[in-house]
C-alpha positions in Angstrom: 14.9 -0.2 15.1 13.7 -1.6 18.2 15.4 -0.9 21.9 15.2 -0.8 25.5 15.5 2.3 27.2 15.2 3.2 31.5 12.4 1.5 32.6 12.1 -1.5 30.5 9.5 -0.1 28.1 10.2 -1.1 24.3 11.0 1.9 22.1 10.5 1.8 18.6 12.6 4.2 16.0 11.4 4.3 12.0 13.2 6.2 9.7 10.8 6.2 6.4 12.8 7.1 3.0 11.3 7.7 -0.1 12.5 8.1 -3.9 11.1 8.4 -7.1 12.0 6.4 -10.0 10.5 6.3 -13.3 11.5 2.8 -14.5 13.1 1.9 -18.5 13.1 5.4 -20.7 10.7 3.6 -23.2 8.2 3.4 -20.2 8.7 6.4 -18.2 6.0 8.0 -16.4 5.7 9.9 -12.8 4.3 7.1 -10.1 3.0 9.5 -7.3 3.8 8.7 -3.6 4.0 10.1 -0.5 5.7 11.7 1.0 5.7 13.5 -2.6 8.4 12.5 -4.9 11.5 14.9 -5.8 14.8 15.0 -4.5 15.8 11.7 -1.7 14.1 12.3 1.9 15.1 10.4 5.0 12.7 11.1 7.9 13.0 10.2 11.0 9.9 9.5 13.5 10.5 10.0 17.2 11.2 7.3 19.5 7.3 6.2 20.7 6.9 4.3 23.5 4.5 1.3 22.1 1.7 1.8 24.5 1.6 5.1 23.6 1.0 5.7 20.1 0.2 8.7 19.1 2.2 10.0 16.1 1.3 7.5 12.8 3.1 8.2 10.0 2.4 6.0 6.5 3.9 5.8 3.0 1.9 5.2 -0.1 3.0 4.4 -3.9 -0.1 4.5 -6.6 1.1 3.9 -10.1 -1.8 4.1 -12.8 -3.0 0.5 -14.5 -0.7 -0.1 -17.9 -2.6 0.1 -20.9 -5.8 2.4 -19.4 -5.7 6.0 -19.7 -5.8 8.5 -17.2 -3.8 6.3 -14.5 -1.5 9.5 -13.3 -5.1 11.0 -12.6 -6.2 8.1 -10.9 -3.0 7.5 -8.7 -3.6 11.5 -7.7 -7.0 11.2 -6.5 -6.1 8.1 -4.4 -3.0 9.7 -2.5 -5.2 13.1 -1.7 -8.2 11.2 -0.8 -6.3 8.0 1.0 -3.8 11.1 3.0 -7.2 13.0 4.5 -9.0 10.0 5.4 -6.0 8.7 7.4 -5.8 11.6 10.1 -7.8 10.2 12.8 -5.4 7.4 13.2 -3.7 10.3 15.3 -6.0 9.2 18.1 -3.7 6.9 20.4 -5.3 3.9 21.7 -6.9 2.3 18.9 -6.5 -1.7 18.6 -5.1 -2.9 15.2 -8.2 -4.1 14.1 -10.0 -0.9 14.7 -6.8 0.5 12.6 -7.0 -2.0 10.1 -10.4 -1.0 9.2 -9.7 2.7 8.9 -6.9 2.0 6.7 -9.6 0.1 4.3 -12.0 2.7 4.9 -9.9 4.7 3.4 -8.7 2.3 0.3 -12.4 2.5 -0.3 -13.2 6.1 -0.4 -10.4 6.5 -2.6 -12.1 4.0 -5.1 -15.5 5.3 -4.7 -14.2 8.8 -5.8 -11.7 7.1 -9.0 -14.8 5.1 -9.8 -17.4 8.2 -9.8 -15.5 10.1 -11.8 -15.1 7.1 -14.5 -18.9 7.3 -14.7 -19.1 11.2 -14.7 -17.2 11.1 -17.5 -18.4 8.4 -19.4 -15.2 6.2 -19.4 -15.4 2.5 -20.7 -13.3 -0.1 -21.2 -9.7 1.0 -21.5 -10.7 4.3 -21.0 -11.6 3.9 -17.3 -8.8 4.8 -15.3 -7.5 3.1 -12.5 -4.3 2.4 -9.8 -2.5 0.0 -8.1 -1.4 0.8 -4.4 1.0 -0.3 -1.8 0.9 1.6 1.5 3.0 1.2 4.8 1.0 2.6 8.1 3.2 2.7 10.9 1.5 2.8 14.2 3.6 1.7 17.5 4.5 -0.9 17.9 2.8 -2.5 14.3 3.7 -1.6 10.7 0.3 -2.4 8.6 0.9 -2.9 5.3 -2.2 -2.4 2.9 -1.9 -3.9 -1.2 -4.1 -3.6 -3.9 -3.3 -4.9 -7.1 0.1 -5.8 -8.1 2.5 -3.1 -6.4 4.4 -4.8 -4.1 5.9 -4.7 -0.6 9.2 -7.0 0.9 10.3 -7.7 4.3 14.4 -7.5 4.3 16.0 -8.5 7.4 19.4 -9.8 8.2 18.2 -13.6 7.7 15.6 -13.3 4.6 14.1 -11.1 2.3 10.2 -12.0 2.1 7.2 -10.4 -0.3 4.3 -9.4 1.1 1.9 -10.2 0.3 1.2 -12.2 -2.6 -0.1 -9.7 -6.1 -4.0 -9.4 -6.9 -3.6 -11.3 -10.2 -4.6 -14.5 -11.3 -1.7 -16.5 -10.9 -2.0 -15.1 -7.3 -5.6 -15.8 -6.9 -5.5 -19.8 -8.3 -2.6 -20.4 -6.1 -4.5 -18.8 -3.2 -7.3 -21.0 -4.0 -5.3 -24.3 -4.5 -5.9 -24.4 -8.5 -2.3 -24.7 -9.2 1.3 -23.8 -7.6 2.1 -20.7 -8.0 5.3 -21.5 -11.4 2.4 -23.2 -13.4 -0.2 -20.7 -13.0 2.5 -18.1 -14.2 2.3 -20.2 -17.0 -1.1 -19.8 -17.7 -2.8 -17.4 -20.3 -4.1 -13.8 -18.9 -1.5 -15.1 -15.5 -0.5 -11.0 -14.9 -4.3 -10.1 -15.4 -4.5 -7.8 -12.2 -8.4 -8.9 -10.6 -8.4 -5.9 -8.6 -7.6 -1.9 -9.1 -8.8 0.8 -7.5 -11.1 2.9 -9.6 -12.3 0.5 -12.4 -15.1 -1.4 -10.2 -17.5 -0.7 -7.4 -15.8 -0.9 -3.5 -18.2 -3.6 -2.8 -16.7 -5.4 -5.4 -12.7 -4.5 -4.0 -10.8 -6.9 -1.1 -7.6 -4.7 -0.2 -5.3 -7.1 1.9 -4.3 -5.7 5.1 -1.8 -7.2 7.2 -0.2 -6.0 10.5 3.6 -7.1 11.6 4.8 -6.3 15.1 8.1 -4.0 15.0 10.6 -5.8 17.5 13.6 -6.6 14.8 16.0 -4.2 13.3 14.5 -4.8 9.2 14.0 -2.6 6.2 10.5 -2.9 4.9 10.6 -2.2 0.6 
């Protein structure tokens, strides 16, 4: 919620709510997030004057990969690893690509640890666990929203409502490319296939999309 106070300086206010759901009864499971799921939270950040950022505050939803086992595991060790890797974006000052590449930093470290325990437990196939993950970094004055996989993010203001950005599945990925729009490549065999997950291949092998939107409109990010 964006506003001018004394001075002229933009101030920025964020209220970050989070709530658990677990979805139909015949497919309930826990999908961790943080702040950690339980009864509704509404926090409120301070107002932060935008050249002066010095309080980040993010929210992250990892729900384990349908169909592999260990996924609750998986979504775990990505929220613990992803939280203590993201504390020196307390530092103000930092330009968003600089914070960009700390938020993948840390998408990575979170893999590297999914993906060595896989192998220290000899975990093939199906058996090799893995997560999707949608994150939401706020950093005056940008929100950065980080995907991997399918999980999803939307934009919702008072004119649209907008996803962002597209899934990491293959109807997503031949669209990108050109290779078809995207309602015929939903009609495609293997068209939900996710192509990335963290924890099921090596990080040099994983492209999380990072994008940064500048907070000056009252909106609701989802």
């Amino acid at each position: 919620r964006p506003w001018r106070h004394r001075g002229g300086h933009r101030r920025v206010r964020v209220d970050r709510y989070t709530i658990p759901d677990k979805g139909p009864p015949r497919q309930a499971k826990d999908v961790p997030c943080f702040p950690p799921g339980g009864p509704p939270t509404l926090i409120a950040l301070p107002a932060i004057n935008d050249l002066q950022a010095s309080t980040p505050d993010w929210v992250l939803v990892c729900d384990g990969i349908g169909g592999h086992e260990g996924g609750d595991v998986a979504s775990h060790l990505a929220i613990e690893t992803i939280g203590a890797q993201l504390k020196p974006l307390k530092q103000p000052g930092l330009s968003p690509g600089a914070i960009a590449q700390q938020i993948r930093q840390a998408i990575l470290a979170a893999n590297d640890i999914i993906y060595a325990r896989n192998n220290q437990e000899h975990r093939q196939a199906r058996g090799r666990m893995g997560t999707t993950l949608v994150m939401g970094v706020v950093y005056p004055p940008f929100l950065f929203i980080a995907l991997g996989e399918d999980s999803r993010a939307y934009r919702i203001s008072a004119s649209s409502c907008c996803q962002i950005p597209l899934d990491d599945d293959v109807a997503a990925r031949d669209t990108r490319l050109g290779l078809a729009l995207y309602r015929d490549a939903l009609r495609q065999p293997g068209a939900g296939s996710l192509i990335q997950a963290l924890g099921i291949t090596e990080s040099k092998q994983l492209y999380p999309s990072i994008q940064w939107h500048l907070l000056d409109d009252r909106c609701t990010y989802l």
